[in-house]
Structures are given as C-alpha cells and as structure tokens.
GUKOLRO-869071 format. One record per residue: residue number from 1; chain; residue in one letter; z, y, x of N, C-alpha, C in turn. Coordinates in steps of 0.2 Angstrom, whole numbers, always signed. Atoms other than C-alpha are relative to their C-alpha. Example, Ala and Ser with C-alpha at 12.3 -4.5 7.8 and 13.67 -1.06 7.14 Angstrom:
GUKOLRO-869071
+------+-------+------+-------+-------+-------+-------+-------+-------+-------+-------+-------+
! resi ! chain ! resn !  n.zz !  n.yy !  n.xx ! ca.zz ! ca.yy ! ca.xx !  c.zz !  c.yy !  c.xx !
+------+-------+------+-------+-------+-------+-------+-------+-------+-------+-------+-------+
!    1 !     A !    a !    +0 !    -6 !    +4 !   +39 !   -22 !   +62 !    +0 !    +6 !    +4 !
!    2 !     A !    s !    -1 !    -6 !    -4 !   +36 !    -5 !   +68 !    +3 !    +5 !    -4 !
+------+-------+------+-------+-------+-------+-------+-------+-------+-------+-------+-------+
***
This chain:
GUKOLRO-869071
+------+-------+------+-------+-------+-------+-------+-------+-------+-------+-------+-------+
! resi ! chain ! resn !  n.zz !  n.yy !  n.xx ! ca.zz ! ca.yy ! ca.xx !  c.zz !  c.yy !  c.xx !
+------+-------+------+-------+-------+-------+-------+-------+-------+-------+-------+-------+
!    1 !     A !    x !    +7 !    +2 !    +1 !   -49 !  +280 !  +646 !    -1 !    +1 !    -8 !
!    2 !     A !    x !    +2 !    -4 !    +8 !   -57 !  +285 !  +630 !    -4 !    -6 !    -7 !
!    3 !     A !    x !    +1 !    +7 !    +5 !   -60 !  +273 !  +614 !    -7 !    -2 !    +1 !
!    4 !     A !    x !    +7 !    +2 !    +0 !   -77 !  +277 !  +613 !    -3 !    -3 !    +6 !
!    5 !     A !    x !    +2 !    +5 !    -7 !   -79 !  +272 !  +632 !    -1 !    -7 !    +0 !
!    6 !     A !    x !    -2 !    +6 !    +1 !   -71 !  +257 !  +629 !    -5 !    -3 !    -4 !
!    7 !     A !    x !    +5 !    +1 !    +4 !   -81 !  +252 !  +615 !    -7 !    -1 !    +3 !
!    8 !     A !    x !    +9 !    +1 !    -4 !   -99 !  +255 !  +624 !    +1 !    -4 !    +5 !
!    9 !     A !    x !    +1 !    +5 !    -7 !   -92 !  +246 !  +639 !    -1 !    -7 !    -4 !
!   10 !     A !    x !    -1 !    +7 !    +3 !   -87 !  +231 !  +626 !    -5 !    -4 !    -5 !
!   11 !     A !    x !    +8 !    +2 !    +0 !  -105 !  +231 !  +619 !    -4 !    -1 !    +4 !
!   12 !     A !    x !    +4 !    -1 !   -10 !  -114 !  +234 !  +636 !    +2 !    -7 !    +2 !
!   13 !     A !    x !    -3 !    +9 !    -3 !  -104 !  +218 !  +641 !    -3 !    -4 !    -7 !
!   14 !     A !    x !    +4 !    +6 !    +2 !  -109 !  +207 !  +625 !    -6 !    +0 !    +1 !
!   15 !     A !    x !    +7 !    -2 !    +1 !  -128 !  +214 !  +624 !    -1 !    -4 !    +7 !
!   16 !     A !    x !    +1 !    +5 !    -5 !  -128 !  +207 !  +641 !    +2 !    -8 !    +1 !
!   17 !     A !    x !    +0 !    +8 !    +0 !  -120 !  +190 !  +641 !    -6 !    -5 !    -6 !
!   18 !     A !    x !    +5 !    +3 !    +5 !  -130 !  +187 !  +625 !    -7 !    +1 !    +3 !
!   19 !     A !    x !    +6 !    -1 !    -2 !  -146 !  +192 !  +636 !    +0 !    -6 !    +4 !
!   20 !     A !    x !    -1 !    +5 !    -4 !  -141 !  +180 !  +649 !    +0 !    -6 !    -3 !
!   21 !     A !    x !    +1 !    +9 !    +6 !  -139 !  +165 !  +636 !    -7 !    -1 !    -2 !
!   22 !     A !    x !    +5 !    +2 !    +3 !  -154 !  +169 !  +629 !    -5 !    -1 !    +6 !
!   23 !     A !    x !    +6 !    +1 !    -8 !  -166 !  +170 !  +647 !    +2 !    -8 !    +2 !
!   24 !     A !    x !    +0 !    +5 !    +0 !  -157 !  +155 !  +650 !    -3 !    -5 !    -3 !
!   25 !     A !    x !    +5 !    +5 !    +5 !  -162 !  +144 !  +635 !    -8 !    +1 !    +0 !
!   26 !     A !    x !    +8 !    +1 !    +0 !  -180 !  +151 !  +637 !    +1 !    -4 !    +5 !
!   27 !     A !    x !    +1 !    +4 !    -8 !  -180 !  +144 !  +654 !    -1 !    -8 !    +0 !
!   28 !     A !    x !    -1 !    +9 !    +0 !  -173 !  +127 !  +650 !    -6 !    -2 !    -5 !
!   29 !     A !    x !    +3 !    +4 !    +1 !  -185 !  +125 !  +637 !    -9 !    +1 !    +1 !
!   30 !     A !    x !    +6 !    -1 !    -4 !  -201 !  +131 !  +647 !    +0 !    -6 !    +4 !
!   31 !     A !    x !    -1 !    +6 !    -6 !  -195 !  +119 !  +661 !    +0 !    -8 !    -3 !
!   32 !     A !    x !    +1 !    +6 !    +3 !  -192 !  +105 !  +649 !    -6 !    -4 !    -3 !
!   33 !     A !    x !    +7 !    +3 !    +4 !  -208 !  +106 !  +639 !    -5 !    -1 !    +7 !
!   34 !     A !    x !    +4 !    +1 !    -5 !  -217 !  +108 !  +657 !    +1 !    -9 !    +3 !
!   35 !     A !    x !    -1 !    +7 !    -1 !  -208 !   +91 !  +660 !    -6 !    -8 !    -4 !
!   36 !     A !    x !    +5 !    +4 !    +7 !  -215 !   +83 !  +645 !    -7 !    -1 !    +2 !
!   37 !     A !    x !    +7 !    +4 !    -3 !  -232 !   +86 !  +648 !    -3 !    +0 !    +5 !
!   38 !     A !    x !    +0 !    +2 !    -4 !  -232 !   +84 !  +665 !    -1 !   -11 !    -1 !
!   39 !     A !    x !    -3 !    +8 !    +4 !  -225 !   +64 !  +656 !    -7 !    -1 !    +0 !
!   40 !     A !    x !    +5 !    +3 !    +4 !  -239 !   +65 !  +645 !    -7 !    +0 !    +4 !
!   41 !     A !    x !    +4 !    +0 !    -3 !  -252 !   +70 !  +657 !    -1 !    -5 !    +4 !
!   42 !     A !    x !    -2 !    +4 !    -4 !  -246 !   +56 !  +669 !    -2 !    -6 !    -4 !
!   43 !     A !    x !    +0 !    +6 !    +6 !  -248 !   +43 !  +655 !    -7 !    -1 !    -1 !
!   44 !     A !    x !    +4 !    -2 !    +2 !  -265 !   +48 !  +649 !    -6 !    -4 !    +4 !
!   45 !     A !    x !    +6 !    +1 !    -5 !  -274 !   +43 !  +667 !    +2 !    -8 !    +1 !
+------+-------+------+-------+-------+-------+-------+-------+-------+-------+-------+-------+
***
C-alpha cells in the first residue's frame, strides 16, 4: 500500500467521523431547543 494512500484513507476517515460528531450535535440541539419551546409554549396557555 502506498503512503499517500494511506494518508487520504486516514483523513477520509477523520473528515468523516468529525462530520458525524458534528450532524449529531446539530440534531441534539435542534431537538432540545424544539423541546424547550414546545415547555414554553405549554406554559403560556
């Protein structure tokens, strides 16, 4: 296998995991804040 191979696969793989960390955290804090004022909207009436 060739260094540079190696290399691309071993930024390909972080550039990925770091993409996945990051779609995750949007999510959790779309669904949170949705929580929230779903709270706030509940309260309200």
């Amino acid at each position: 296998m060739d260094i540079k191979r190696q290399k691309f696969i071993a930024i390909l793989t972080g550039f990925i995991s770091i993409s996945i960390c990051i779609v995750y955290l949007l999510l959790i804090t779309v669904f949170d804040f949705r929580d929230y004022i779903n709270d706030h909207l509940s309260n309200i009436t």
